[in-house]
C-alpha positions as CSV (number, residue, x, y, z in Angstrom):
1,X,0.0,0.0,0.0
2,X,1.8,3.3,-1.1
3,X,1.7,6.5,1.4
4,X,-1.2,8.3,0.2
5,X,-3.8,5.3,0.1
6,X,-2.3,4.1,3.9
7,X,-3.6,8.0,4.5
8,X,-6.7,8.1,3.0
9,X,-7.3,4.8,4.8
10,X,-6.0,5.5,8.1
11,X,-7.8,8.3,9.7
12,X,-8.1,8.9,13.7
13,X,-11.4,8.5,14.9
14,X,-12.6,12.0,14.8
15,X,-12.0,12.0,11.4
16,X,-13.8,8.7,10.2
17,X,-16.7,10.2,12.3
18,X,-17.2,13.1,10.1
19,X,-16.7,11.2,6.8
20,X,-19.6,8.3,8.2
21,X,-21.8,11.5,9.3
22,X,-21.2,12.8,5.7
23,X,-22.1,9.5,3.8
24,X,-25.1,9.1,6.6
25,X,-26.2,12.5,5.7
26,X,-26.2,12.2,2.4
27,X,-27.9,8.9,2.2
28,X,-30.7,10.7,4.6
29,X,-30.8,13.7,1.6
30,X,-31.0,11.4,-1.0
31,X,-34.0,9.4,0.2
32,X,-36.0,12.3,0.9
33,X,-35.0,13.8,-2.7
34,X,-36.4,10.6,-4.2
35,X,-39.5,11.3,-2.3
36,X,-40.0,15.0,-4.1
37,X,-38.8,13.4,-7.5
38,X,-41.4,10.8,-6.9
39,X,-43.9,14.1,-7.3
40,X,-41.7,16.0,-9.8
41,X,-40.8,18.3,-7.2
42,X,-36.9,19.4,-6.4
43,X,-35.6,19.2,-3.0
44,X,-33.9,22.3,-2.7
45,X,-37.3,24.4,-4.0
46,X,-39.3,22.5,-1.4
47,X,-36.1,23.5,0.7
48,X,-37.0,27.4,-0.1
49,X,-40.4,27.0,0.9
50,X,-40.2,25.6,4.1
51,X,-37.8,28.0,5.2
52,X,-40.8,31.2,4.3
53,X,-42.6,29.1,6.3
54,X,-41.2,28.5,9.4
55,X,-40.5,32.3,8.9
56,X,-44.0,32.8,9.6
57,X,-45.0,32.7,5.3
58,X,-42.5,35.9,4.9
59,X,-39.0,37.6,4.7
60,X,-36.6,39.3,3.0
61,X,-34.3,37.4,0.5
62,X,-31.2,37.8,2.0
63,X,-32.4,36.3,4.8
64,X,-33.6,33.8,3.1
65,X,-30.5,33.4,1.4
66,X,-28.4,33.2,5.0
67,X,-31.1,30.2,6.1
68,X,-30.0,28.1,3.0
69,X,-26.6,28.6,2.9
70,X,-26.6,30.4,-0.9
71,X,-25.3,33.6,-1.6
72,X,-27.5,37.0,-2.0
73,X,-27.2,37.2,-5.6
74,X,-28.0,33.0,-6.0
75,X,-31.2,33.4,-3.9
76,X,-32.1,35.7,-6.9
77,X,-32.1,32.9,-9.5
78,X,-33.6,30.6,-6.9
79,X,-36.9,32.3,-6.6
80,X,-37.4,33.0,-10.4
81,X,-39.2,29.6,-11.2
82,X,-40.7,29.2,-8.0
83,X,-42.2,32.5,-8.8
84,X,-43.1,31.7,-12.4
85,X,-45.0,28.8,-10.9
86,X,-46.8,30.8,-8.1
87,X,-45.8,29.6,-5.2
88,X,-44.3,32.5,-4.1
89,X,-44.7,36.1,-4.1
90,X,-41.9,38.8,-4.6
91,X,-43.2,42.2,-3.7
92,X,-42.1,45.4,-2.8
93,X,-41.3,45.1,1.5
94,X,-44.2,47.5,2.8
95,X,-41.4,48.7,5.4
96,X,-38.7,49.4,3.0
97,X,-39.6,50.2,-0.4
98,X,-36.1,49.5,-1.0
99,X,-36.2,46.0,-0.1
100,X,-38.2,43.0,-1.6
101,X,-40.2,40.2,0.0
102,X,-40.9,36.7,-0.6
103,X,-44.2,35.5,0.3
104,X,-45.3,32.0,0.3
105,X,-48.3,31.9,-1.9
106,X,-51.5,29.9,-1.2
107,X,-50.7,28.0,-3.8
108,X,-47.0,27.1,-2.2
109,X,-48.7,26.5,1.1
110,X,-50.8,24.1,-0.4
111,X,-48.0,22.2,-1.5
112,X,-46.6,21.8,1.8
113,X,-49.5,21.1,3.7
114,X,-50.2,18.1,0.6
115,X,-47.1,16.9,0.3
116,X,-44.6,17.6,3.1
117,X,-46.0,14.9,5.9
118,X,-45.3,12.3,3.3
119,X,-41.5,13.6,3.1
120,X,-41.3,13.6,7.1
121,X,-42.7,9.9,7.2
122,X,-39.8,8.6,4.6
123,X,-37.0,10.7,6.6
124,X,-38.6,9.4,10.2
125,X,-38.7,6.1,9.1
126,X,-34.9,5.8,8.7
127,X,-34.5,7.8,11.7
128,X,-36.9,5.7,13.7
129,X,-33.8,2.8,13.5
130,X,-32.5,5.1,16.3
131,X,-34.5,4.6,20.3
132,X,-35.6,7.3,21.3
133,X,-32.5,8.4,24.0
134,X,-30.6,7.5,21.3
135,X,-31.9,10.5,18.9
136,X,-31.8,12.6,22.0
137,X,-27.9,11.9,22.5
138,X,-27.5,11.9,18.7
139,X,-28.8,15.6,18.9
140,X,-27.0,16.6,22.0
141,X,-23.7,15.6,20.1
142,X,-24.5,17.5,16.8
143,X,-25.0,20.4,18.9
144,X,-22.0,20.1,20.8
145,X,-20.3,19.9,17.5
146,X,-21.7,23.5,16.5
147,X,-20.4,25.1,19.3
């Protein structure tokens, strides 16, 4: 076995951690993107969505854009077809004239309400392989990760 393969293969535990909590993760992503593809639907629209509505159904794109991880000038390309298909709003902010905001349209909200339990029951069903104290520790590490 040369060098670099003996170090690709030999990692400490910390690091093996992160690489099985990044295959873990993204085997948990893919499963629930099969679910929206299953509807014609893309994961990171339904993604956009979500995040008006835990906002309360509005807010300003760049906060928008900070929640998702994209830049201010992405979120913009972002909302065009979610627009175009009306399931959201972009207006004027009545507070700022200057400013826009995105509005979850009834038409969005529908959507979620429709299709988003389904999309919890395929995530929570892998999850569910985990006891209950176990999700709770599980979560307690993660945070202690983000500090």
């Amino acid at each position: 076995m040369d060098d670099l393969q003996k170090y690709a293969l030999e990692q400490p535990p910390g690091v093996h951690a992160f690489f099985a909590l990044v295959e873990t993760t993204a085997d948990l992503i893919a499963a629930s993107e099969r679910y929206w593809q299953s509807y014609g639907l893309n994961g990171a629209r339904i993604r956009i969505l979500v995040e008006i509505a835990k906002a309360g159904g509005s807010l300003l794109p760049s906060a928008l854009a900070e929640r998702i991880g994209v830049t201010k000038a992405n979120i913009s390309v972002l909302l065009v077809p979610l627009a175009s298909e009306k399931l959201i709003q972009i207006d004027d902010d009545p507070d700022d004239g200057r400013k826009r905001r995105v509005t979850l349209a009834a038409a969005g909200e529908r959507l979620l309400r429709d299709k988003l339990p389904g999309n919890r029951e395929v995530i929570g069903s892998r999850m569910d392989r985990l006891s209950e104290d176990e999700t709770r520790q599980l979560l307690d590490l993660l945070a202690k990760l983000r500090e």
